[in-house]
N, C-alpha and C positions, 0 to 999 in steps of 0.2 A: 428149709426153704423159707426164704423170706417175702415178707403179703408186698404184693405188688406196691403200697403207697408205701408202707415203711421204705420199699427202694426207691421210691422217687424222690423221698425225705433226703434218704442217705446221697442221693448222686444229685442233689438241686445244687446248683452254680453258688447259691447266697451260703449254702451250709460252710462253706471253704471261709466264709470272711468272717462267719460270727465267731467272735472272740479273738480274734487275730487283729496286729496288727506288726508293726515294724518294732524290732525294740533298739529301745534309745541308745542302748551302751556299744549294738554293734554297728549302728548307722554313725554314731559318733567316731568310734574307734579305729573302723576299719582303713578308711584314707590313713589314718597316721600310721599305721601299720604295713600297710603294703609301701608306703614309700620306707619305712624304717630295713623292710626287711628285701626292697631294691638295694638300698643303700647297703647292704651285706654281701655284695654280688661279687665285691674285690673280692671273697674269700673264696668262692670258686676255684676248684684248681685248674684254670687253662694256664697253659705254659706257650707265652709268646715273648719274642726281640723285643715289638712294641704293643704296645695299649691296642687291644683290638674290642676289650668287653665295653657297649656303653652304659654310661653312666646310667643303670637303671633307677637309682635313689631318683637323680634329678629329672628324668626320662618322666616319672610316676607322678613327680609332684606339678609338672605342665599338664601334664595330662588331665589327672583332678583339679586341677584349675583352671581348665576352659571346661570340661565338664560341668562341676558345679563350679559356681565362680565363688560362690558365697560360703560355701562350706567351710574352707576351710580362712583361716581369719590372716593379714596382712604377714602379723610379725612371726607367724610360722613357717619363715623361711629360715629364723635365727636358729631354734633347736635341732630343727630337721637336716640343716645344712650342718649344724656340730658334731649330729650324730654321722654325717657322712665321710665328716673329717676326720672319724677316731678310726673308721675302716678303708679311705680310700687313699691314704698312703698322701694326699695333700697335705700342705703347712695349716697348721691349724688356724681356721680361721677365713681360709681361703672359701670355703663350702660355707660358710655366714655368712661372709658379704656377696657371694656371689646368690647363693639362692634367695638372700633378704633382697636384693636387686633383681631379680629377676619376679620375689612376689609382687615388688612394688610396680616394673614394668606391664605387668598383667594387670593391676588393678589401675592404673593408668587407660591400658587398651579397654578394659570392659568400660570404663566411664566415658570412651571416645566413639565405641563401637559398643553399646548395648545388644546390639542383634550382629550376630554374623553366621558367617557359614563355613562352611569346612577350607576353603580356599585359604579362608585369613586366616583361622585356627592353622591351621598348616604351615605357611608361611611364620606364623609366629614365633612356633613351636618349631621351625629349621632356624630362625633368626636365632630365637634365644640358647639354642642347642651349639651353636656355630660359635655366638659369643662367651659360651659358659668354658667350653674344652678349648679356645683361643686365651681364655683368660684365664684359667686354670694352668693352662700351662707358662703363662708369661707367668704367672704368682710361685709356681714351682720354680722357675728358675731363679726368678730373682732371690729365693727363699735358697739358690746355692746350687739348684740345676742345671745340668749342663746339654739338656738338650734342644733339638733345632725345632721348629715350629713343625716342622713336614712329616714329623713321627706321628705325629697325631694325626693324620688323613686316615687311615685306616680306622681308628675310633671314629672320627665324625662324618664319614660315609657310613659307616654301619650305624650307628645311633641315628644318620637323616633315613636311612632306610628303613627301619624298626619301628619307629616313632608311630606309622599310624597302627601299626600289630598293637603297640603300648596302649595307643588311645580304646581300640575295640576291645583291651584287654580292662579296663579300667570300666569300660562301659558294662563288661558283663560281671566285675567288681559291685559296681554301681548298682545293679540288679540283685545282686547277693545281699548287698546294704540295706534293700530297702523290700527283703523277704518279710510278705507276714507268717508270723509266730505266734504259737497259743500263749495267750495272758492267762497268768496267774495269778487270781485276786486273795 
């Protein structure tokens, strides 16, 4: 049996936070990882005619970039987009310039719109989804593919669809980022 104060000790609200805090390696890490292991999504085995998986690497990295806008830094759209090159069956290269343009249109939007609300985030993140699988696939052809533009509707209705499931999924990402953990000194 335990003395009535020692359990007031043990269940006080303040006891949870001493010694605790965030740690640095997984609030750093974890955005680059959940878009690395979006970016893996080609390897799934669904069996379709056309493109119907969307692009969750790129889905990941709008997402955590109107989330936090700051986290993660301009030119990491160069590796992130390379790495999504080695797995999404694009021309290499295609997924660097397209996602280094796309961090740089975000960081454009935050410097024009500091404060927004879900309507713009939304709108954004259909703009830049629309242009990325538009352009993705004009880089594919011209790279020696031979398909029409209109195969892609099925990817980019499901990727406009999804988008805000990615965003709430990223939020409670965000929440896993920034769990406190016991320090060890």
């Amino acid at each position: 049996m335990i003395a009535p104060r020692l359990q007031r000790q043990l269940s006080s609200p303040f006891r949870k936070r001493i010694n605790r805090a965030p740690s640095p390696t997984v609030a750093l890490a974890l955005p680059w990882l959940t878009i690395v292991f979006g970016s893996l999504s080609p390897i799934l085995p669904v069996i379709a005619s056309a493109p119907v998986m969307p692009p969750f690497g790129f889905l990941f990295l709008i997402a955590w970039r109107q989330l936090r806008p700051g986290l993660l830094p301009v030119w990491a759209g160069a590796p992130l987009g390379a790495i999504d090159d080695l797995y999404s069956g694009q021309p290499f290269g295609s997924g660097v310039l397209l996602w280094s343009g796309a961090m740089l249109v975000l960081e454009l939007i935050d410097a024009r719109f500091p404060w927004r609300n879900i309507l713009i985030d939304w709108t954004v993140g259909a703009v830049l989804i629309v242009a990325y699988l538009v352009l993705a696939a004009v880089l594919a052809n011209a790279a020696g593919g031979h398909a029409p533009l209109s195969v892609i509707l099925p990817q980019l209705l499901t990727s406009l669809l999804i988008y805000p499931l990615v965003e709430r999924l990223i939020a409670r990402f965000d929440r896993m980022r920034l769990v406190r953990i016991r320090r060890v000194h």
